[in-house]
C-alpha positions, 0 to 999 in steps of 0.5 A: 629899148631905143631905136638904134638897138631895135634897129640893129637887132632887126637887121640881124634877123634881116628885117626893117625897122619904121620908126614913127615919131620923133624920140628915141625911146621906143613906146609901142610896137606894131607887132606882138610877140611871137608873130612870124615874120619874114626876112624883109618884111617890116616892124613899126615902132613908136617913139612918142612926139609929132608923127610925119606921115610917111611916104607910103608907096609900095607899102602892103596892106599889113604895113598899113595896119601896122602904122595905124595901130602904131600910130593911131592914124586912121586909114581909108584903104582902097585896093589890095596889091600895094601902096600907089598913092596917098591922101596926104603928102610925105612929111606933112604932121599927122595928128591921132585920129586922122583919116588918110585915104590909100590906094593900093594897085588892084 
């Protein structure tokens, strides 16, 4: 499946799509099948290429999980409201088994 129809098949069920990578075809997804879910909540989906890291702030902590395990970018996570700051700025290029360090408002 490709991002675009993922991304219009999530809207529908008013969810969001977070594309990680840069092709076009999805690879991995940070959910399995059958996983409730709730309207605005998000699905990660993998596409294969360089990952950027993503602006983080406001993400939950199962965002989080989802983007490591769609990723495989390690995350040190401190907290347990939502995303406040990150290690590494949006947009630098991540490689597979790097650490970022998250911090989550209290």
């Amino acid at each position: 499946m490709t991002v675009a129809q993922a991304s219009a098949k999530a809207k529908q069920i008013g969810l969001n799509l977070v594309k990680i990578g840069e092709k076009d075809k999805i690879t991995a997804q940070g959910i399995k099948s059958g996983e409730k879910l709730e309207s605005g909540d998000k699905i990660f989906v993998y596409t294969s290429g360089k990952i950027n890291c993503p602006d983080m702030k406001g993400w939950s902590f199962n965002d989080l999980h989802q983007f490591s395990n769609v990723s495989g970018v390690k995350l040190s996570i401190k907290g347990t409201e939502t995303v406040a700051s990150q290690s590494v700025a949006k947009g630098t290029e991540l490689k597979s088994g790097e650490k970022i360090k998250v911090n989550l408002k209290e």
